[in-house]
DSSP file (Angstrom, degrees, kcal/mol; ACC not computed):
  #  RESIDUE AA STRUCTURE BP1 BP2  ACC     N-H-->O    O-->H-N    N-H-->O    O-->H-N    TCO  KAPPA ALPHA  PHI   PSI    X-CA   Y-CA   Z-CA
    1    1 A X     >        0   0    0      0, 0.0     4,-1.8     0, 0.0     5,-0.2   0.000 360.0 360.0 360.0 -33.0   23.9  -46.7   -8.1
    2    2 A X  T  4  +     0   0    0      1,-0.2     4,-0.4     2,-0.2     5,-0.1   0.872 360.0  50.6 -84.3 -17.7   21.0  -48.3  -10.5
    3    3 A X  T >> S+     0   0    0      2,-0.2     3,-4.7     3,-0.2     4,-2.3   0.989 102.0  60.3 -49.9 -68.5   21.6  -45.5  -13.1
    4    4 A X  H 3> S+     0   0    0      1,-0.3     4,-1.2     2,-0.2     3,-0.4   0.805 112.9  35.6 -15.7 -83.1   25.2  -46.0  -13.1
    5    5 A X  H 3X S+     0   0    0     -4,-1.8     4,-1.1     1,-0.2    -1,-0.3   0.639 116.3  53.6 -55.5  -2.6   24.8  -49.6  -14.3
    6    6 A X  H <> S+     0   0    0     -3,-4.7     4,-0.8    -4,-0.4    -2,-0.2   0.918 108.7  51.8 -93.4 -30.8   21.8  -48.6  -16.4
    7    7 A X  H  < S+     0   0    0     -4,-2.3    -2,-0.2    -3,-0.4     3,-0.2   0.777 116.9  43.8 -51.1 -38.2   24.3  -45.7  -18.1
    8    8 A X  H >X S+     0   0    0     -4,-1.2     3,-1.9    -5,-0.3     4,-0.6   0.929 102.9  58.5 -89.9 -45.5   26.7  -48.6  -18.6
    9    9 A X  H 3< S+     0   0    0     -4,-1.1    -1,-0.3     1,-0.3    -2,-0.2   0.565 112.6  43.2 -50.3 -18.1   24.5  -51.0  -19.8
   10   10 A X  T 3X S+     0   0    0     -4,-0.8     4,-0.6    -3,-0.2    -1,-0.3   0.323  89.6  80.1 -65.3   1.2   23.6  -48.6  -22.7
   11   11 A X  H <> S+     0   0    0     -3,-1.9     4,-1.5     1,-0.2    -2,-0.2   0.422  90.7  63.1 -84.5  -0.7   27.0  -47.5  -23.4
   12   12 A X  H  X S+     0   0    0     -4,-0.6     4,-1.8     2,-0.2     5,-0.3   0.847 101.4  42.9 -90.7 -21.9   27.2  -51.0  -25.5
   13   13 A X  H  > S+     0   0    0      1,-0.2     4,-2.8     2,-0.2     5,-0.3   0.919 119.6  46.1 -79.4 -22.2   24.8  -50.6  -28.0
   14   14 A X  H  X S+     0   0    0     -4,-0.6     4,-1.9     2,-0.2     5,-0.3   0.981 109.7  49.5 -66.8 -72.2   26.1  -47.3  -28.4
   15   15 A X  H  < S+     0   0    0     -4,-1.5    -1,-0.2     2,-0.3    -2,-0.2   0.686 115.4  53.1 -23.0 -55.6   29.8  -48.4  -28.4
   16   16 A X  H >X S+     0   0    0     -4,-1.8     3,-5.0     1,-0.2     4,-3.7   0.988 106.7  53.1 -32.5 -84.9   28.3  -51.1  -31.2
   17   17 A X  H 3X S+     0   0    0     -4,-2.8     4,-1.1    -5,-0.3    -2,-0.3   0.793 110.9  38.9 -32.9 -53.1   27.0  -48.6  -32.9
   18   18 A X  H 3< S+     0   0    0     -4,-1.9    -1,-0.3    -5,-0.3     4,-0.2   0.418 109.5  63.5 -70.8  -4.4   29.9  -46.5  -33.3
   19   19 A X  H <> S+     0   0    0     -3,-5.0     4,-4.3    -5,-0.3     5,-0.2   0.768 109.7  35.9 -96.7 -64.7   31.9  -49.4  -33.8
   20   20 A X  H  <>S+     0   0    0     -4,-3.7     5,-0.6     1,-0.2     3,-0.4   0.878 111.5  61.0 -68.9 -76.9   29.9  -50.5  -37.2
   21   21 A X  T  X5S+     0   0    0     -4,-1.1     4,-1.0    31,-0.3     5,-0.3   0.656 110.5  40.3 -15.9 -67.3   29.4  -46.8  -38.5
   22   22 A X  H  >>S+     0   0    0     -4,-0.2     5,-2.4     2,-0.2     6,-1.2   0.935 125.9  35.9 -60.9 -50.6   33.3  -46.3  -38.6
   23   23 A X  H ><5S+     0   0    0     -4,-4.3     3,-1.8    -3,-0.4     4,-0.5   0.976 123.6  37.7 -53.0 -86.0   34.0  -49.9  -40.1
   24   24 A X  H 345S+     0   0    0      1,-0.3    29,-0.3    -5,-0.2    -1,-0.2   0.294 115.9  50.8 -65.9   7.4   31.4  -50.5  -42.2
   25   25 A X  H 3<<S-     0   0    0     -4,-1.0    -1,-0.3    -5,-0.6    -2,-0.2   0.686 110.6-115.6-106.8  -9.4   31.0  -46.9  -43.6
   26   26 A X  T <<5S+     0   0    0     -3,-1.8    -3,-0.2    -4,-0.8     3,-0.2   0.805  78.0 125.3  67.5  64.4   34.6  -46.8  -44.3
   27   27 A X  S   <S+     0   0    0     -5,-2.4     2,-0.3     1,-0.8    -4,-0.2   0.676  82.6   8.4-105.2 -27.9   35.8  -44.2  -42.2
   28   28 A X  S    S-     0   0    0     -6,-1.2    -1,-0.8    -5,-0.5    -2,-0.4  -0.949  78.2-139.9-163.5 140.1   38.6  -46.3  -40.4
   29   29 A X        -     0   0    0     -2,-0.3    -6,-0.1     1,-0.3     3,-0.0  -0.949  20.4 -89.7-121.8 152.0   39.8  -49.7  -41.3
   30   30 A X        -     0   0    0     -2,-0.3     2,-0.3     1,-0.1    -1,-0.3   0.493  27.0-123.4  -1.2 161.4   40.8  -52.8  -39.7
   31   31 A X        -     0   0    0      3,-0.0     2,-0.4     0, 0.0    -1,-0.1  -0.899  35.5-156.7-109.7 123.4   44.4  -54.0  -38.5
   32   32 A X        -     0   0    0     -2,-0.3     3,-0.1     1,-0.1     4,-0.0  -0.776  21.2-160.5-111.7 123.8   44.7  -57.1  -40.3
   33   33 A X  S    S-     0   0    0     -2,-0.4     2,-0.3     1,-0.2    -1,-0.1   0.894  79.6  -1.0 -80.3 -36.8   47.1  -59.7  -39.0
   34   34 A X  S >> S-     0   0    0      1,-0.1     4,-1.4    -3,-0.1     3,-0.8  -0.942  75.4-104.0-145.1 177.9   47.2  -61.5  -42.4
   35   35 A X  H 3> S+     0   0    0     -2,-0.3     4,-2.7     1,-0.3     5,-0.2   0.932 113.2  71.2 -66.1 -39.9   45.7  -61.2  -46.0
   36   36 A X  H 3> S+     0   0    0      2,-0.2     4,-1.1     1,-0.2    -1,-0.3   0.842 100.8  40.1 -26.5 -59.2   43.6  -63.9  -45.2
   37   37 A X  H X> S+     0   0    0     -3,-0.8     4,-2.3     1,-0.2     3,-0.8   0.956 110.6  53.4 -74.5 -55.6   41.6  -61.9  -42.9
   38   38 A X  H 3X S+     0   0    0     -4,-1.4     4,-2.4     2,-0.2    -1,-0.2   0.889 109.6  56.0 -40.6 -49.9   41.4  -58.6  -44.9
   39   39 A X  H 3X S+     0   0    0     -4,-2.7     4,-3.9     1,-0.2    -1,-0.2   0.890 110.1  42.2 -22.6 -57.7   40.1  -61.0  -47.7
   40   40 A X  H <X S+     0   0    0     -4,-1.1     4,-2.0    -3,-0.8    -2,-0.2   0.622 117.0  50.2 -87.9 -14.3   37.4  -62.2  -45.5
   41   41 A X  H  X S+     0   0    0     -4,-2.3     4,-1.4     2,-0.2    -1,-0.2   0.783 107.7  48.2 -86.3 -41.9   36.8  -58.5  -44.2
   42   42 A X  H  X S+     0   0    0     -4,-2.4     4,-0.9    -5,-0.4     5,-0.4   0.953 113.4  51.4 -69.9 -64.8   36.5  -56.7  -47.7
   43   43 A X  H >X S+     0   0    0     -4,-3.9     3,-2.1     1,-0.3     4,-1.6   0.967 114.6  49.7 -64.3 -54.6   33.7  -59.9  -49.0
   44   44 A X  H >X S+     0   0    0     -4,-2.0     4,-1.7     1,-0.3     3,-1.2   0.829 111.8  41.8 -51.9 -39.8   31.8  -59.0  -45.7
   45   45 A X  H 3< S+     0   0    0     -4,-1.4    -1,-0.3     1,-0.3    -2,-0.2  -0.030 107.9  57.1-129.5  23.4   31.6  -56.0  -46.1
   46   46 A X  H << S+     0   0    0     -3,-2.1    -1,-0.3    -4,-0.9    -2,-0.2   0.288 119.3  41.1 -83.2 -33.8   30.8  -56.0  -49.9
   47   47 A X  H << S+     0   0    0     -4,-1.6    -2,-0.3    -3,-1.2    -3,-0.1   0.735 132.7   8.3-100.7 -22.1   27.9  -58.0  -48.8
   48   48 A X  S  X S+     0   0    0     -4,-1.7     4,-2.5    -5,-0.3    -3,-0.2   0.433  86.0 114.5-141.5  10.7   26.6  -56.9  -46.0
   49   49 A X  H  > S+     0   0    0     -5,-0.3     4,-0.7     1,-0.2    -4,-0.1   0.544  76.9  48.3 -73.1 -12.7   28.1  -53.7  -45.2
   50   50 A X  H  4 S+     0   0    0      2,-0.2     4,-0.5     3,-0.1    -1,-0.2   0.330 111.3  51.4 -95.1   1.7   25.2  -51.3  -45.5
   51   51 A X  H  > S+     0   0    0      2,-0.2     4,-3.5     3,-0.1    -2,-0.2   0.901 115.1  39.6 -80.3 -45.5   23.1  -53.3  -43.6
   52   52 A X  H  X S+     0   0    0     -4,-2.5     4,-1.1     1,-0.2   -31,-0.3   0.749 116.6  54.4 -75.5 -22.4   25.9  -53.4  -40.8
   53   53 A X  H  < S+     0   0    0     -4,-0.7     4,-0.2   -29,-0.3    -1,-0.2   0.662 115.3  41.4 -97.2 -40.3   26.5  -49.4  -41.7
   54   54 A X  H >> S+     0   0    0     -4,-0.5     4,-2.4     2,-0.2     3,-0.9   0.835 114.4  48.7 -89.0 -36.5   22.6  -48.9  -41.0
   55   55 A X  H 3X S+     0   0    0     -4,-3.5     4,-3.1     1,-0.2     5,-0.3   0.878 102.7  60.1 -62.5 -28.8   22.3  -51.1  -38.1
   56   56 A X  H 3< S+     0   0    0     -4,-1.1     4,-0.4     2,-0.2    -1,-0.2   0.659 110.6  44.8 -74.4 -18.7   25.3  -49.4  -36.6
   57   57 A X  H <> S+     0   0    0     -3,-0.9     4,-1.8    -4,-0.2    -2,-0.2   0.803 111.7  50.0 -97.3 -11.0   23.0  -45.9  -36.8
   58   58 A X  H  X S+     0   0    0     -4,-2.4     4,-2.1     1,-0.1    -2,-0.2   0.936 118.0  40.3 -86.8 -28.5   20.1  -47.4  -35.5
   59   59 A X  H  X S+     0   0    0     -4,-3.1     4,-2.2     2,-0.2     5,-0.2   0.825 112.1  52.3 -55.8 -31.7   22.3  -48.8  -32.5
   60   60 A X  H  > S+     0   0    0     -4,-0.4     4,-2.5    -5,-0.3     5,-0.2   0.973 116.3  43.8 -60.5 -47.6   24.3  -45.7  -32.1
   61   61 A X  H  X S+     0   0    0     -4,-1.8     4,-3.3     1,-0.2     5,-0.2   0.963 108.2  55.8 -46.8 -58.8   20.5  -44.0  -31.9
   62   62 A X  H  X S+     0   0    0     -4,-2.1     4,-2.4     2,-0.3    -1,-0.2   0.921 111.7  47.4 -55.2 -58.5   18.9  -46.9  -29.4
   63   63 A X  H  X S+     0   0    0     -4,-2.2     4,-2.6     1,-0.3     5,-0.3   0.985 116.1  40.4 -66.5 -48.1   22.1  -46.1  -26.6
   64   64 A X  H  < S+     0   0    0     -4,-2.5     4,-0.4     1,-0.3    -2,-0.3   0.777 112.0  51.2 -97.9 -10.9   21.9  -42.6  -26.5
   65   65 A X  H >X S+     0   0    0     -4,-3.3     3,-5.5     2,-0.2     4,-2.4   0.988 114.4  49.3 -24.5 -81.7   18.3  -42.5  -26.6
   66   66 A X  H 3X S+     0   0    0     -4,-2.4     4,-1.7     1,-0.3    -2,-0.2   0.787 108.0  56.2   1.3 -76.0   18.8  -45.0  -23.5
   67   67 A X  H 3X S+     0   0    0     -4,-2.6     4,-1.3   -57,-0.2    -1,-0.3   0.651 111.7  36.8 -34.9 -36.4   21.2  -42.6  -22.1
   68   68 A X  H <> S+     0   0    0     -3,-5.5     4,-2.6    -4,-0.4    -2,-0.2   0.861 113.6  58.5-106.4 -24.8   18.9  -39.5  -22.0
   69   69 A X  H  < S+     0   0    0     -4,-2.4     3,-0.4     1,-0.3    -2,-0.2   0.946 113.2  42.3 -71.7 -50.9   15.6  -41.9  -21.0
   70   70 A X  H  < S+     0   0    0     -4,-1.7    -1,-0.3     1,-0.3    -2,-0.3   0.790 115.8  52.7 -80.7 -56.2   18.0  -43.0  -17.8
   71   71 A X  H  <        0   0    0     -4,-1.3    -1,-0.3     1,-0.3    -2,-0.2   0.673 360.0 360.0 -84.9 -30.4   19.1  -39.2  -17.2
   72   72 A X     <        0   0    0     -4,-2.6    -1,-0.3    -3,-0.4    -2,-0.2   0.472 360.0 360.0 -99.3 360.0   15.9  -37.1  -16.9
């Protein structure tokens, strides 16, 4: 049972991880409810989007690393 939750409890940074790779590398964009937001989504991610684009590989790394530590 305490794997279970330790499997899930790494599936967020991982999840994370996966989450900023696709956004912030430009692989898949947003649904924007108004321009407003899209605005505010394009200047982050002019500014800080290879930061969030590297942090999203070192999180993606960090879960499944997690993952295998928990499994063997």
């Amino acid at each position: 049972m305490g794997q279970i939750f330790g499997i899930l409890g790494e599936l967020i940074p991982l999840v994370a991880g996966v989450y900023c790779i696709l956004y912030f590398g430009g692989y898949k964009t947003p649904k924007y409810n108004d321009e407003s937001q899209k605005l505010k989504f394009e200047e982050l991610k002019d500014k800080h989007g290879k930061k969030f684009y590297f942090g999203g590989i070192f999180l993606a790394f960090y879960g499944a690393y997690g993952i295998i530590q928990i499994l063997l």
